[in-house]
N, C-alpha and C positions, 0 to 999 in steps of 0.2 A: 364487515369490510368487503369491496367489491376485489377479489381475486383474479389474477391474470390469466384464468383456467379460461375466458372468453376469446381467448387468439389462439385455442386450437382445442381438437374435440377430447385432448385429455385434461384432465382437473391438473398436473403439476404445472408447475412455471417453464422450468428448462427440460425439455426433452429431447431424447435421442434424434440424431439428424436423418433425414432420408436417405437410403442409398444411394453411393454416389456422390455423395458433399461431404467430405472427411472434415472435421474438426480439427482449426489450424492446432501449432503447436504452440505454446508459452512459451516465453525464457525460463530461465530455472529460477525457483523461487529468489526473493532475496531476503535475507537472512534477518529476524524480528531483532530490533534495538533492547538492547540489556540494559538496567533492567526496564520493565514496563513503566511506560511513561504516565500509564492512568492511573491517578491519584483518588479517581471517585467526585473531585470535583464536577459539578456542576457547569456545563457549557455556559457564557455569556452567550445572549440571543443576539443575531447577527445584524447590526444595523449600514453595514457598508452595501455597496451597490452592488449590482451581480458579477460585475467584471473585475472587483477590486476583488479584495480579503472578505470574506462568507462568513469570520468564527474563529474563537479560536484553535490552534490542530494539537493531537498529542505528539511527541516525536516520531513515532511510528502508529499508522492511520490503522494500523489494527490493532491501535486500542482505543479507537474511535467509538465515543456513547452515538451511533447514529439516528437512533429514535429523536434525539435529541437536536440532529444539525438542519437546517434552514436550507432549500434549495433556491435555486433562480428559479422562478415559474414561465420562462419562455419556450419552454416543450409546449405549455397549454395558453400560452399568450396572455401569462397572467404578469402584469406589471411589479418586478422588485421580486424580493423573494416568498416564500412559501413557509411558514413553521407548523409541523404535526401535533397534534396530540391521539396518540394511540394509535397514529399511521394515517391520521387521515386528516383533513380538511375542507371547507367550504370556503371558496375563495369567488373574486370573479373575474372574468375573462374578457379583454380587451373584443377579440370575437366572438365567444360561443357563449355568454354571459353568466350569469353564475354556476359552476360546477364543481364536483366532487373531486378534490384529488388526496394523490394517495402515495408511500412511499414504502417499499421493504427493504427495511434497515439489517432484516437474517440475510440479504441473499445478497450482501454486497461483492464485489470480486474484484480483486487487487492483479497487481503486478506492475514493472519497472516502464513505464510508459515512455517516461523523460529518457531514460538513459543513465541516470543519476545516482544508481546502487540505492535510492528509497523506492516503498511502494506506495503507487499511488492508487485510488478506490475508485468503482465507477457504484453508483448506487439506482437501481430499478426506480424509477417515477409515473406514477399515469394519473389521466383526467377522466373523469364520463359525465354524462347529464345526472349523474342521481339514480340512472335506472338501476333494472335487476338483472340488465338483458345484455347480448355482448351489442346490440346494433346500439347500447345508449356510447358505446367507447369512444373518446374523441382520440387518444393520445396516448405511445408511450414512448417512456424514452430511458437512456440513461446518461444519470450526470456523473460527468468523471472531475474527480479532484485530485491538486496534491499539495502537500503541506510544506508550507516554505518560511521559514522565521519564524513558524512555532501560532502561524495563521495558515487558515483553508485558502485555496485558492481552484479558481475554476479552470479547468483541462479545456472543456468542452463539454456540450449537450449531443449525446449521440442518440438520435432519431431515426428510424427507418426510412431510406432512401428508396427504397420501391413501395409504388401507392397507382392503385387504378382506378381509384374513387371507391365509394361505397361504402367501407368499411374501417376500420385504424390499422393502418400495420403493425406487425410487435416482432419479438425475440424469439430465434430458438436459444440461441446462445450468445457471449459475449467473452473475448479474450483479449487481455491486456499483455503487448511485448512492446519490448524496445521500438520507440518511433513511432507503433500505430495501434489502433484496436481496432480489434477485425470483429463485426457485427454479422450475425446468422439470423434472417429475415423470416417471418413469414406474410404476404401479401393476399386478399382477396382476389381471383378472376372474378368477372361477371355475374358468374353464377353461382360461387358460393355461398352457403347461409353463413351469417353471422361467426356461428360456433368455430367452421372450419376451414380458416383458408386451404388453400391446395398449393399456393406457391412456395416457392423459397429462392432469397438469394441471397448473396455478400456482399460488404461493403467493406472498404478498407478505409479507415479514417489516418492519416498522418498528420505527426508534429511537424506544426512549422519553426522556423525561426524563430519566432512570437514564444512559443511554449503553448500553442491554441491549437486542438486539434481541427483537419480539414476532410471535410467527406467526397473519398473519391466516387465514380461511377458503379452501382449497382452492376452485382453480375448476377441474372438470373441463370440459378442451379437446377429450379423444375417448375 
């Protein structure tokens, strides 16, 4: 499996922030539903559209089989949703034509987005050509969900809003609080190789009215 170790020159996923760009705060957890709503069943595979109900949700999304849940594929401009097996898939793209995408179901990251005393999940997403190399990356992103009548339903696709060409922007980090998720970027300059951007910045996405998250303006931190 192609690993997100190609958006920076260390092999983990989330890494420490640059001096100088603190890591927002969370709200304080909210408290897991008693008792556990996963039964072991087996998810139905999601046939509604991206913007309706995904699947069905447990009461509390962390007890969510995520290996198992269906994304919308519009991070990689893949028509309807996406289903994994063993994290990965071959789909194709309205744009970039058939490519590799991929999901990590360990690194999901929760918190009260709505406001709603539930929590709701945003889950790691990417695309590449197939390669082996980071210049193959088209795309990452995350999709944030939350569980409403015992169905999934979609938050928003949060995608990096700083891009200079060249390369795919991705994540240092992601936090989920009341109203927004706040996105910790990393961008290519000009002349970065593949392996290591040099940039970084933040985004702040809010809930609208809708319950649809909206991405404000990039702030670059370096």
């Amino acid at each position: 499996m192609h690993r997100p170790s190609a958006l920076t020159c260390a092999t983990a996923l989330v890494v420490a922030l640059a001096a100088g760009c603190s890591s927002p705060t969370p709200d304080p957890k909210v408290p897991r539903a008693s008792p556990s709503s996963h039964d072991g069943t087996p998810e139905p595979s999601p046939t509604a559209s991206a913007t309706g109900s995904l699947g069905a949700a447990t009461a509390d999304l962390r007890d969510m089989d995520w290996a198992r849940t269906a994304v919308p594929g519009d991070f990689c401009d893949v028509p309807g949703l996406i289903s994994f097996t063993s994290g990965e898939a071959t789909v194709r793209s309205d744009t970039h034509g058939s490519v590799h995408a991929e999901q990590y179901p360990d690194s999901v990251v929760y918190g009260d987005v709505l406001g709603d005393e539930r929590v709701e999940a945003a889950m790691l997403v990417g695309c590449d050509t197939g390669g082996q190399t980071g210049s193959g990356r088209l795309a990452w992103a995350y999709v944030v969900f939350a569980g409403e009548q015992g169905r999934l339903r979609l938050v928003g696709t949060v995608s990096p809003q700083k891009y200079e060409g060249g390369h795919a922007s991705g994540f240092d980090d992601l936090v989920l609080a009341s109203g927004r998720v706040t996105a910790e970027e990393t961008w290519h300059r000009g002349l970065d190789p593949s392996c290591c951007p040099s940039g970084k910045a933040v985004t702040v996405w809010r809930v609208g009215a809708d319950g649809l998250l909206t991405a404000g303006e990039p702030r670059v931190t370096r």
